[in-house]
N, C-alpha and C positions, 0 to 999 in steps of 0.2 A: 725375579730380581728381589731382593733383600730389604726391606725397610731400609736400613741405614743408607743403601747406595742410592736407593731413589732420592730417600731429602739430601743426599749431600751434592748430589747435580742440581735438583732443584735451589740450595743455598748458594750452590758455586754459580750460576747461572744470575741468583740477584745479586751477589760478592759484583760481578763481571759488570752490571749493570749499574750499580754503584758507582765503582771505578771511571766507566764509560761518561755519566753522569757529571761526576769530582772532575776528571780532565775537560769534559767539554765546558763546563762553568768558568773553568781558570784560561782556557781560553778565550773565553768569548769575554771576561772581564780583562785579560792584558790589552784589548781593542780598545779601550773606554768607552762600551756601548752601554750606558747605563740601563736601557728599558729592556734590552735584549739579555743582559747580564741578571738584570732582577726575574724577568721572567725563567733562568735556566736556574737560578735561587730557589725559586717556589718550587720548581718541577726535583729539583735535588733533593729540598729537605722533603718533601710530601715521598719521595720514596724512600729515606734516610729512615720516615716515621715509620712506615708502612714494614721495612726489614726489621726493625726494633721489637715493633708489636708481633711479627709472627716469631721471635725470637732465633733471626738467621745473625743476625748481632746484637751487642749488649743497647740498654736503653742508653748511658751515660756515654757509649762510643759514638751514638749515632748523634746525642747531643754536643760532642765534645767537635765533633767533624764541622757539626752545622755551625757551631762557635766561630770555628776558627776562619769556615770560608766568608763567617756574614759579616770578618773583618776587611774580608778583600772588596766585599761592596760595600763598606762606608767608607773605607779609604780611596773609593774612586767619587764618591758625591763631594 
C-alpha cells in the first residue's frame, strides 16, 4: 500500500471521529444537560487539538469549530 492511501484512511478515519464527536455534543447539548454537555466539550476539543497538531486539519479549523460549538454551551448556562 502506497503512503499516500495509508494516511488518507488514517485522516479519514479521525475526519469520521470528529464528525461522530461534533454530532454527539450537539446532541447531548439540545437535552440541556449541562455537566454531560461540558464533559462531551472537553472530549471534542482534546481531539479537535490532537487532529490539528498531527496536521489531518488546519490549526484555525479546528479552532474555529471549537469557537463555534463553546457558543452552544454558554447559551445553555
Amino acid at each position: 500500500m502506497r503512503n499516500s492511501a495509508r494516511k488518507q484512511l488514517a485522516n479519514h478515519s479521525v475526519k469520521s471521529r470528529l464528525k461522530t464527536l461534533q454530532r454527539s455534543f450537539l446532541s447531548i447539548a439540545a437535552t440541556g444537560k449541562k455537566d454531560d454537555a461540558t464533559a462531551a466539550y472537553r472530549a471534542m476539543t482534546s481531539a479537535f487539538d490532537k487532529a490539528a497538531k498531527t496536521g489531518v486539519i488546519h490549526k484555525a479549523t479546528a479552532n474555529r469549530k471549537k469557537s463555534r460549538l463553546a457558543a452552544h454551551l454558554v447559551k445553555m448556562k
